[in-house]
MARTIVEX-199855 format. One line per 3 residues: number of its first residue (from 1); for each residue x, y, z of C-alpha. Coordinates in pm, 1 decimal. Layout:
# residues N
NUM = X/Y/Z | ...
# end
This chain:
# residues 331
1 = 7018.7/8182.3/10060.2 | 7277.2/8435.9/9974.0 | 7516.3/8250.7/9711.7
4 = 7852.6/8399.9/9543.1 | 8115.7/8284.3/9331.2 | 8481.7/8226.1/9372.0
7 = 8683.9/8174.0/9057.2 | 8998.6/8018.9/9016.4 | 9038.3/8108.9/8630.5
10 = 9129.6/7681.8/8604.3 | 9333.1/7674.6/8247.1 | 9187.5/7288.0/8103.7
13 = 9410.1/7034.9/7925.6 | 9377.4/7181.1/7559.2 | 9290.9/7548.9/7640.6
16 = 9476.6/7879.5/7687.1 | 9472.0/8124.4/7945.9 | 9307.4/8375.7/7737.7
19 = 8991.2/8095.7/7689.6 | 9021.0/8107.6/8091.3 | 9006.6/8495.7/8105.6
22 = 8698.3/8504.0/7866.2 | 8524.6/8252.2/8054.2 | 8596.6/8414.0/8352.2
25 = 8391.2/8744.4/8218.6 | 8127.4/8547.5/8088.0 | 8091.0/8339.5/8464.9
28 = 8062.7/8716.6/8590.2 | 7819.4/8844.2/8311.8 | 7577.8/8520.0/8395.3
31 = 7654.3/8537.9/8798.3 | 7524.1/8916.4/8767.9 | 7216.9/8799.9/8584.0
34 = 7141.8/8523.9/8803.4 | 7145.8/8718.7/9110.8 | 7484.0/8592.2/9291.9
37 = 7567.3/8850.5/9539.9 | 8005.0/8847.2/9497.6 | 8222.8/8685.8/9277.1
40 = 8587.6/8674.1/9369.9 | 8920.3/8570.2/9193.9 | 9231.4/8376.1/9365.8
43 = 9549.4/8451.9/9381.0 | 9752.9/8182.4/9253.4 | 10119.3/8184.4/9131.0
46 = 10392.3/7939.6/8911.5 | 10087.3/7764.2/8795.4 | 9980.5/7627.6/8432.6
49 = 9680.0/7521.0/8548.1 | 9505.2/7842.4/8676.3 | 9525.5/8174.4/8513.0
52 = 9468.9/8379.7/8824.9 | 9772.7/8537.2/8910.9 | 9702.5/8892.9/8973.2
55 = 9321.9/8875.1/9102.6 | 9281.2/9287.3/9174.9 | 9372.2/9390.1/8812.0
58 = 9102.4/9086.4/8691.6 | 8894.6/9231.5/8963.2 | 8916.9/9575.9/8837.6
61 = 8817.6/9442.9/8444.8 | 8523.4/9291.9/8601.3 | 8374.1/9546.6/8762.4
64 = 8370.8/9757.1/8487.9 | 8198.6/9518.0/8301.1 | 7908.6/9430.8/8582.6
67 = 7695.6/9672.6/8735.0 | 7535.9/9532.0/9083.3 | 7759.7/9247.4/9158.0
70 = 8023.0/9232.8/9387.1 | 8404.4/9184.4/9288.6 | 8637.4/9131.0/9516.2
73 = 8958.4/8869.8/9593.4 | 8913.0/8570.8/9776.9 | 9205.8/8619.4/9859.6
76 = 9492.1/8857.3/9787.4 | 9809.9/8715.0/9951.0 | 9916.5/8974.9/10161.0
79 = 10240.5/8798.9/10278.3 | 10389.8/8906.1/9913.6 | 10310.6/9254.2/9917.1
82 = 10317.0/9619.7/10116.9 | 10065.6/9708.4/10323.2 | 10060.8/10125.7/10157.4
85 = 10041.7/9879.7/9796.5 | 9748.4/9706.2/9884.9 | 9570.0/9970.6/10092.6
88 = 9601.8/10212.9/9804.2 | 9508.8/9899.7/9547.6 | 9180.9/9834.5/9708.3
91 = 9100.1/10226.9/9791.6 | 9119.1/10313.1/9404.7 | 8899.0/9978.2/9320.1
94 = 8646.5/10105.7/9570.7 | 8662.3/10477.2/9391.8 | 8604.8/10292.8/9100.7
97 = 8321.2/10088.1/9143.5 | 8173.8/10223.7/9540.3 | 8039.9/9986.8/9725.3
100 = 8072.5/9705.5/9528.1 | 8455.9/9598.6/9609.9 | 8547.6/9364.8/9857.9
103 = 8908.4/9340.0/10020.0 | 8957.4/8979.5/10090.7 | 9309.9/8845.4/10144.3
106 = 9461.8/8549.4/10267.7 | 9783.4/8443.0/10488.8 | 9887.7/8167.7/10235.4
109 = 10120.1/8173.4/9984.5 | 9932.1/8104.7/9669.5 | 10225.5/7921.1/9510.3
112 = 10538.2/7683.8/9564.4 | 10882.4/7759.8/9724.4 | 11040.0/7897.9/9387.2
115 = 10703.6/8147.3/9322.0 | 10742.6/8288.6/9723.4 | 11108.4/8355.1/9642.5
118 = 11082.4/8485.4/9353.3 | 10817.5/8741.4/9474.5 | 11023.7/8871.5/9788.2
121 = 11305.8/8898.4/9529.2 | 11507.4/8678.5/9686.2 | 11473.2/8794.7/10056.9
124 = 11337.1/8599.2/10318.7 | 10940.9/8567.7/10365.0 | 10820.6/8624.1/10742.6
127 = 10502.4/8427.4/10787.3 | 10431.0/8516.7/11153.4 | 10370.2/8880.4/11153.9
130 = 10098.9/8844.7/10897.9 | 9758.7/8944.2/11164.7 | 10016.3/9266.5/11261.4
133 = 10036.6/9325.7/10834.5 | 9653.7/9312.2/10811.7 | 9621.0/9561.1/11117.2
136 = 9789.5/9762.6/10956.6 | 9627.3/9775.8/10607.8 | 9319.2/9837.5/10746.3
139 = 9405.5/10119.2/10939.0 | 9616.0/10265.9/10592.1 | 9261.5/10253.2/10432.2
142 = 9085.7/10416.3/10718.3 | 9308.9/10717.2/10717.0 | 9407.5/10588.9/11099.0
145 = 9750.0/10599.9/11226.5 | 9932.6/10235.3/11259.9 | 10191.9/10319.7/11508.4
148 = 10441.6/10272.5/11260.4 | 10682.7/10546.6/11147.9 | 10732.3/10394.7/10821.4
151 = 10312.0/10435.3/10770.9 | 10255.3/10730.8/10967.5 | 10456.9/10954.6/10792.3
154 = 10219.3/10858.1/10455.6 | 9832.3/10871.7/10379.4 | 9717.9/10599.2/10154.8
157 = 9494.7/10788.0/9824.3 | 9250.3/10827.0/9699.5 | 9142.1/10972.8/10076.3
160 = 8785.5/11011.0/10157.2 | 8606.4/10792.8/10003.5 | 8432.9/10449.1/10041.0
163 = 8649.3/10160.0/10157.4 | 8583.5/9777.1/10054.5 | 8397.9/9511.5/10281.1
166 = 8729.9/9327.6/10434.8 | 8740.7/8990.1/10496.6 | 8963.9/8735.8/10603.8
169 = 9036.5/8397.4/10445.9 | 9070.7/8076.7/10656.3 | 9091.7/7703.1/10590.3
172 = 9186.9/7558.5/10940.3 | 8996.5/7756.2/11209.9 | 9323.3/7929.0/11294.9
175 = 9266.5/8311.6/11187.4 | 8855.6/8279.8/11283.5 | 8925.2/8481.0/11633.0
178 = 9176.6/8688.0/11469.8 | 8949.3/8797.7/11190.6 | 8636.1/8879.3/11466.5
181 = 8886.7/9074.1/11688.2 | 8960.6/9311.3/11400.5 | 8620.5/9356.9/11299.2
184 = 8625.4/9202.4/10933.8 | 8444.4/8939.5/10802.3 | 8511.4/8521.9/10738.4
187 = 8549.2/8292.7/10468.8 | 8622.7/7950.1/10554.1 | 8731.3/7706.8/10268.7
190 = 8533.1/7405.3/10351.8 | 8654.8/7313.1/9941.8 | 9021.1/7310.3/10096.8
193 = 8972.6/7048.5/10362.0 | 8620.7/6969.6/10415.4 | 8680.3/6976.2/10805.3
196 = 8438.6/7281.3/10934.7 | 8363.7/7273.5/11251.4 | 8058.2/7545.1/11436.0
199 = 8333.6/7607.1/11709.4 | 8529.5/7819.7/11420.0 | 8213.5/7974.8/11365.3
202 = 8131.1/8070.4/11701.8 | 8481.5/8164.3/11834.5 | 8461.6/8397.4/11556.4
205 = 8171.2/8515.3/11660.5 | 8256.9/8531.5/12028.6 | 8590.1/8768.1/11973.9
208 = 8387.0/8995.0/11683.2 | 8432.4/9345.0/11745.6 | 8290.7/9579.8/11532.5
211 = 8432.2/9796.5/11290.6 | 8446.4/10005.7/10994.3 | 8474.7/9730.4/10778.5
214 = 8144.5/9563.8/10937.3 | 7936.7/9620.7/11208.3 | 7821.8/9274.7/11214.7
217 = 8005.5/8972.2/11197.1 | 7949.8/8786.4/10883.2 | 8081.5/8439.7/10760.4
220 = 8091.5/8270.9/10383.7 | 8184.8/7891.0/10359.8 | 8323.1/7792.6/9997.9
223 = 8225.0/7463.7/9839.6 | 8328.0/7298.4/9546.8 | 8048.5/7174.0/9347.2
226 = 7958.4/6991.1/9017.8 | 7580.9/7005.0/8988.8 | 7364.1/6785.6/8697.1
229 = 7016.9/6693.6/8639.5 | 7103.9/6287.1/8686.4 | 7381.8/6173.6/8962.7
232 = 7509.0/5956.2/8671.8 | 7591.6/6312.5/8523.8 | 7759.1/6468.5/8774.8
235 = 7947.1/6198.6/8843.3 | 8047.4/6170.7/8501.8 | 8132.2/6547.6/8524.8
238 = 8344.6/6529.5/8828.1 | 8587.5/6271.8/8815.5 | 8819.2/6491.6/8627.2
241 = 8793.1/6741.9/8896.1 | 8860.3/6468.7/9147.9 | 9147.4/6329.7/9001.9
244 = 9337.8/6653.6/8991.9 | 9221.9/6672.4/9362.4 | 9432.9/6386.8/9395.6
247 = 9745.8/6456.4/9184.6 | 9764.7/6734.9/9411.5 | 9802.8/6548.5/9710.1
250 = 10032.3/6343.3/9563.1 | 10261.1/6657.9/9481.7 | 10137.4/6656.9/9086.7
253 = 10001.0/6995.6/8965.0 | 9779.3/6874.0/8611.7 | 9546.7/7039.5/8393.7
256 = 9177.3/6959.9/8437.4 | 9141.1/6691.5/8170.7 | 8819.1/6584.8/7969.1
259 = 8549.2/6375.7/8132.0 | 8593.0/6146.8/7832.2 | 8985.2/6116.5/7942.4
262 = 8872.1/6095.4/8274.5 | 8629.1/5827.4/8293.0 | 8918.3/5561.6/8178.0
265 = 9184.4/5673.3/8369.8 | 9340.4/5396.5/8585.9 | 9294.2/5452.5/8946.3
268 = 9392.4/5199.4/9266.0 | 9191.9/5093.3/9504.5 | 9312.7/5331.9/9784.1
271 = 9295.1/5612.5/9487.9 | 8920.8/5540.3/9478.5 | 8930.3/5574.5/9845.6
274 = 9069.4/5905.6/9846.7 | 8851.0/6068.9/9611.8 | 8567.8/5905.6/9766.0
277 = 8729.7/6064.4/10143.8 | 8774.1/6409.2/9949.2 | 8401.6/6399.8/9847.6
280 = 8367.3/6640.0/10196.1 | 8529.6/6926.7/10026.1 | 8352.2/6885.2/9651.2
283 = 7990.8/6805.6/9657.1 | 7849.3/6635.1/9365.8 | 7470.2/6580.5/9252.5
286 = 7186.7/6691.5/9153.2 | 7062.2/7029.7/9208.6 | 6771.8/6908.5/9414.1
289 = 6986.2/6693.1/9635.8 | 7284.0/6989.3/9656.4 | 7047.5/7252.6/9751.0
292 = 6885.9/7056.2/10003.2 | 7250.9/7008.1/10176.6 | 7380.9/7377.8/10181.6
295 = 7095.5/7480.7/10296.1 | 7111.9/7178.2/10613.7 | 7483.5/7315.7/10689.8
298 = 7394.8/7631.9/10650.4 | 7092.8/7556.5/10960.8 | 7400.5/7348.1/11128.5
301 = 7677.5/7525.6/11115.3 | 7495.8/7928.0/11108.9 | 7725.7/8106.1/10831.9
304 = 7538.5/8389.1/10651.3 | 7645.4/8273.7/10268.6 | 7736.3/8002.2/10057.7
307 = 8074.1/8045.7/9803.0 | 8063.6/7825.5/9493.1 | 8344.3/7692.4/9320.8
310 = 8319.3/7487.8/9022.8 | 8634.4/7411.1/8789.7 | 8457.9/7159.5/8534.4
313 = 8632.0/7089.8/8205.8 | 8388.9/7237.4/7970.8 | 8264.9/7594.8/8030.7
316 = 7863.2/7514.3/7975.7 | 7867.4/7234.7/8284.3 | 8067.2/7511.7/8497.6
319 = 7774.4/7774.7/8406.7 | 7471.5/7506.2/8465.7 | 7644.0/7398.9/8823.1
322 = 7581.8/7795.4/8908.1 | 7239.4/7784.6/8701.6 | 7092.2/7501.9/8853.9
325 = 7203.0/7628.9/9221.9 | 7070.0/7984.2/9173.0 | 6762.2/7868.2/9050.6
328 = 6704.3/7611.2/9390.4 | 6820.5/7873.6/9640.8 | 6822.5/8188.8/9508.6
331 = 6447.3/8139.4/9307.2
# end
């Protein structure tokens, strides 16, 4: 199985963002070494919790420090940016480091109402002409003509040379036929929701046209995961995870905490029912028992790769979730 890595650069209760950028390189150095095929960073904004602001310039440090992996964003929020920015962007990454950058954006914000105003400087946001935006990037990159005076008048540099993979990020099943009809690959957040369905899958599949981008159409599911060699372990491991799962429904953004802090921390009954509920969208085990069910929805639902997120409090459990996984599926 095909496995990659999506950081979110998570900032723990006691630690600084510049413990979260170090960590991130390290994550990279060991993904490289274990044979993970991508590792991308998220875009996320107004946050104390996550470092990842500004994922192409972290994206840019990383591959200079890796050699075979791919580095990409999962996702760029294009809804805060121009389309001749972010074509030019990704065109110098992929100068930089050919064929190993991947152009992966999103349509959400990646941040509250203060962080979206604050990046459109005050103007108004339109969040309906984002699949028109995307169109449009592409074709910057490919040196095609958009249609649109404002574009056609400019040619996005460097010219003539490699462009990224593209893909398109997704958490509802709402951009799937979108992202086949303009030729670019899917990444579904099953670690979002936990409510993937195969008819995503195949409508994507049904409305891919081929492209530059990819000739084939090609889909990645992200997981959360916290992986141990005892249950008892992961579980241990994971309730900090799944209690700022829940904060965050509940409107709270908090640092990871401790497991130690964790394992006390006073929870109701319908709390416990929650987490338990949200246990679709962060899988927790051992790496026997995890690698035996990616690899069944992988046979069920028919995506090509598997996306591993892991925010654990302490660094080592983070890299032995993506140890222990590499060594079941990727051998």
């Amino acid at each position: 199985m095909r496995l990659s890595i999506l950081d979110q650069m998570p900032i723990p209760k006691g630690h600084s963002a510049e413990e979260a950028f170090q960590r991130t390189e390290q994550l990279a150095l060991l993904g490289e070494e274990l044979g993970y095929h991508r590792m991308w960073l998220a875009e996320h904004h107004n946050s104390q919790s996550l470092a990842s602001s500004a994922p192409e310039v972290t994206a840019a440090f990383l591959a200079a420090k890796t050699q075979r992996l791919r580095i990409g964003t999962g996702g760029v929020m294009m809804m805060h940016y121009s389309p001749y920015k972010l074509a030019e962007v990704f065109k110098t990454l992929s100068g930089l480091a050919p064929n190993r950058i991947d152009f992966g954006v999103g349509r959400a914000p990646g941040g509250d109402h203060a962080a979206i105003y604050a990046l459109a400087e005050g103007r108004r946001q339109r969040f309906t002409e984002q699949y028109d935006k995307l169109e449009i990037i592409l074709k910057l990159m490919n040196n095609q003509k958009t249609g649109e005076h404002v574009y056609d008048q400019v040619v996005a540099a460097p010219a003539h040379i490699s462009l990224p993979e593209a893909w398109l990020l997704g958490s509802s099943g709402q951009s799937a036929m979108q992202a086949g009809q303009l030729g670019v690959g899917y990444s579904y957040a099953q670690f979002f929701t936990g409510n993937m369905s195969k008819d995503i899958f195949d409508a994507y599949k049904a409305y891919f046209t081929p492209s530059y981008y990819m000739d084939k159409p090609q889909i990645i599911v992200t997981y959360a995961a916290t992986v141990a060699l005892t249950l008892e372990e992961a579980e241990y491991l994971a309730k900090p995870i799944d209690i700022s799962r829940l904060q965050l429904m509940k409107g709270q953004i908090i640092q990871t905490m401790s497991p130690e802090e964790a394992k006390d921390y006073p929870l109701t009954e319908m709390d416990k029912l929650t987490i338990d509920n949200n246990r679709k969208a962060n899988l927790v085990g051992t790496p026997q028992d995890i690698a035996a069910f990616l690899s069944a929805e992988q046979e069920r639902y028919g995506f090509d790769e598997v996306m591993l997120n892991c925010n654990q409090y302490e660094l080592e459990s983070r890299l032995n979730t993506y140890r222990f996984l590499a060594k079941e599926l990727i051998g």
